[in-house]
C-alpha positions as CSV (number, residue, x, y, z in Angstrom):
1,X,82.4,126.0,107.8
2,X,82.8,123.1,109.9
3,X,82.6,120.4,107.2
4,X,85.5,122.4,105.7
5,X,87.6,122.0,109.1
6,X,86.6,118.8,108.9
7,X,87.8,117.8,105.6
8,X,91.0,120.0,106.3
9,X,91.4,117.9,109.6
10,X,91.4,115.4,107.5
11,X,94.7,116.1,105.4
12,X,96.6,116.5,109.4
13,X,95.7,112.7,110.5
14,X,98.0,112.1,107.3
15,X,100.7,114.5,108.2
16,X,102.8,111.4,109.9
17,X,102.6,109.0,107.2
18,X,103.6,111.8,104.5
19,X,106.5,113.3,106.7
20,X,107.8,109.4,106.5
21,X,106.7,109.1,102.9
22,X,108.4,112.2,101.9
23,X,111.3,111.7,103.6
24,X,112.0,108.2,101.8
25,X,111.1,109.7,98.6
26,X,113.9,112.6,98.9
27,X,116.7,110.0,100.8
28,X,116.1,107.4,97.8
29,X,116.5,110.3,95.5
30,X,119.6,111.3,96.6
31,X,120.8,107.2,96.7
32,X,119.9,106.8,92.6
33,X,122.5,109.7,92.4
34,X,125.0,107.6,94.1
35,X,124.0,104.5,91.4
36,X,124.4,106.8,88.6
37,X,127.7,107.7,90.0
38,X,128.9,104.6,90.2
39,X,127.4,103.3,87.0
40,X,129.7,105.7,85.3
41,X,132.7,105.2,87.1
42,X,131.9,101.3,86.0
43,X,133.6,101.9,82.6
44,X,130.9,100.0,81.0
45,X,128.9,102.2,78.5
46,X,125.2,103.2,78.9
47,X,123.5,105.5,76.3
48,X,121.6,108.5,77.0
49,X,118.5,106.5,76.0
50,X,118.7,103.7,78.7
51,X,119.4,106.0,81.2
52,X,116.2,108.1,79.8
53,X,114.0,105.1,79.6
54,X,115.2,103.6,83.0
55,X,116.5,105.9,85.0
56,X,115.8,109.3,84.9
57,X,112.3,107.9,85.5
58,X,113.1,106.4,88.9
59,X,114.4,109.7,90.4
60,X,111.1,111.4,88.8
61,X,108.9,108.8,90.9
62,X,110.9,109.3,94.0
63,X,110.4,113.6,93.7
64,X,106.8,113.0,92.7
65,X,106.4,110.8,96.1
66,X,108.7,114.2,98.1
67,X,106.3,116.9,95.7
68,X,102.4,114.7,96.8
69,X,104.0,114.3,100.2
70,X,105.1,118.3,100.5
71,X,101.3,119.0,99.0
72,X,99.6,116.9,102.0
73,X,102.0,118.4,104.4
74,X,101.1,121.9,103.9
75,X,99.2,124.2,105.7
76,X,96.2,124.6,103.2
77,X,93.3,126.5,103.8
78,X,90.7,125.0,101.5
79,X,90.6,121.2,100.1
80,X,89.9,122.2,96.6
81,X,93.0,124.5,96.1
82,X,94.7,120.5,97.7
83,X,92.9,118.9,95.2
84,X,94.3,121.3,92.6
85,X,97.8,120.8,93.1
86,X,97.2,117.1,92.8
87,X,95.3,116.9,90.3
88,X,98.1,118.7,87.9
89,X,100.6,116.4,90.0
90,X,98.5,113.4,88.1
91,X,98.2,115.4,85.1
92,X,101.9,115.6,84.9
93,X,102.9,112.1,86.0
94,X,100.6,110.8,83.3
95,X,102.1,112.7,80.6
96,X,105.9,111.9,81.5
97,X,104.5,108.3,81.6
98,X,103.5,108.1,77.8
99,X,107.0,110.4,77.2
100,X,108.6,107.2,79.2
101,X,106.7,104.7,77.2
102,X,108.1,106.2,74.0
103,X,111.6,106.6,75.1
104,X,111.9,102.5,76.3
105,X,110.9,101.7,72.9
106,X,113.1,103.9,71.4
107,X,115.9,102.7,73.0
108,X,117.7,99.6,71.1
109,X,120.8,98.4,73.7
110,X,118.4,97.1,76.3
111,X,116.3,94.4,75.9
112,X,113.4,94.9,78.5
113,X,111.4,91.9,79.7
114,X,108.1,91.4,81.5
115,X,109.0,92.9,84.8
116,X,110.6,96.2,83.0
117,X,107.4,96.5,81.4
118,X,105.3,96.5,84.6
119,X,107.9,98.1,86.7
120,X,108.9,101.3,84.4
121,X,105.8,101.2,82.0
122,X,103.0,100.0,83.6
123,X,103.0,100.8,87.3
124,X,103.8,104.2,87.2
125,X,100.8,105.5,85.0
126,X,98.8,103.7,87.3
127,X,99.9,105.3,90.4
128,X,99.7,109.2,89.0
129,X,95.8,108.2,87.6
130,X,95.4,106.9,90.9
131,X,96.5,110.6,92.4
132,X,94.5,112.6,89.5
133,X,91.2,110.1,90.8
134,X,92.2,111.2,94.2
135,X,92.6,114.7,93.6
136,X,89.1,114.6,91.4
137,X,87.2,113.4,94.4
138,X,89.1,114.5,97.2
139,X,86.6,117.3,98.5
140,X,83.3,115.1,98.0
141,X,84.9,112.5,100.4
142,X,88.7,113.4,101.7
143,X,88.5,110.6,104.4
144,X,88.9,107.9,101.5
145,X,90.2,109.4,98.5
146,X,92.9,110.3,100.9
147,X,93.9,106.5,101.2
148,X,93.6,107.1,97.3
149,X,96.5,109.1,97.3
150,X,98.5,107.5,99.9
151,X,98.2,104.0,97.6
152,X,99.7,105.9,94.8
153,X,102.5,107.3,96.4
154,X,103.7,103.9,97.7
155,X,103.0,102.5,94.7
156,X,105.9,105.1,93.3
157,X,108.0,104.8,96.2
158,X,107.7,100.8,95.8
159,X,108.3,100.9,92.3
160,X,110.9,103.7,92.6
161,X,113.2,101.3,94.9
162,X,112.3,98.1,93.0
163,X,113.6,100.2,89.7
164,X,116.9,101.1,91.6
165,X,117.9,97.6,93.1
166,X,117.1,96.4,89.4
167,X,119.4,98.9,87.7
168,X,122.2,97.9,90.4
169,X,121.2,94.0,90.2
170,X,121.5,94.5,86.3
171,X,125.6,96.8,86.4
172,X,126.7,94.2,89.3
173,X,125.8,90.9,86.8
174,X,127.0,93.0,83.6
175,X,130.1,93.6,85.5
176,X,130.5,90.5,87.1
177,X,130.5,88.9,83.3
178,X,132.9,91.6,81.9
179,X,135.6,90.6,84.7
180,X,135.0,86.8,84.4
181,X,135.8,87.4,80.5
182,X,138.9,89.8,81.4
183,X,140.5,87.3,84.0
184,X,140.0,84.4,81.1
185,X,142.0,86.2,78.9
């Protein structure tokens, strides 16, 4: 009984860096909405592909980071029904990332390079294995494959904000080149 406070004890030393965690996840969230608004309002056309290969992904990261951050949070009363929830967190993060994998090569009006690669293929599989390792050991030791966890949700935030800033470095260059064009006209 004790070593099950224990562990559980364990899960409210992290209850600060999740509430910040979480937080950032859901505000970033709600900021890729504002780049997909202005994207469209750009005039400049994007296909239901890119946007499924490159972006939809980036708000998926940032709810995963709000949804491992909500699971932390609460007020569980056993570490394996914790490890449960993350492990099918993983489970699901892994299989969205092979659905992502086959949707950036399917797509045909963007070009990705190195960096795309690691930042929307790579990276993210890595982070949600990370989790589902976390989640499978979490109740032998929670004290470290609690830092487990915490790794792989920055590692989605982190790739979750560099995706964003990319997508808006990409529209501001691609639109900076359509005007210089129209103006020489």
């Amino acid at each position: 009984m004790e070593e099950a406070a224990r562990a559980l004890s364990a899960l409210h030393e992290w209850e600060n860096f999740y509430v910040i965690v979480g937080s950032s996840g859901a505000a970033l969230t709600g900021l890729q909405f504002v780049v997909m608004a202005l994207i469209s309002e750009s005039g400049k056309p994007s296909t239901e592909r890119e946007i499924s290969a490159f972006g939809t992904p980036t708000v998926i990261h940032f709810c995963a980071v709000l949804l491992v951050s909500a699971i932390l949070s609460a007020p569980w009363h056993s570490l394996s029904s914790v490890a449960f929830a993350l492990g099918a967190c993983g489970i699901a993060g892994i299989a969205y990332g092979v659905i992502v994998i086959g949707r950036a090569r399917r797509q045909t009006r963007y070009q990705p390079v190195f960096e795309d690669w690691l930042w929307h293929i790579v990276l993210p599989p890595i982070a949600y294995v990370l989790v589902l390792i976390g989640a499978g050991l979490l109740t032998r030791q929670p004290q470290r494959y609690l830092f487990l966890v915490a790794l792989a949700a920055l590692i989605l935030l982190f790739v979750g904000i560099h995706n964003s800033w990319d997508t808006i470095t990409y529209f501001a260059i691609r639109l900076s080149k359509a005007k210089k064009t129209d103006d020489s006209r």
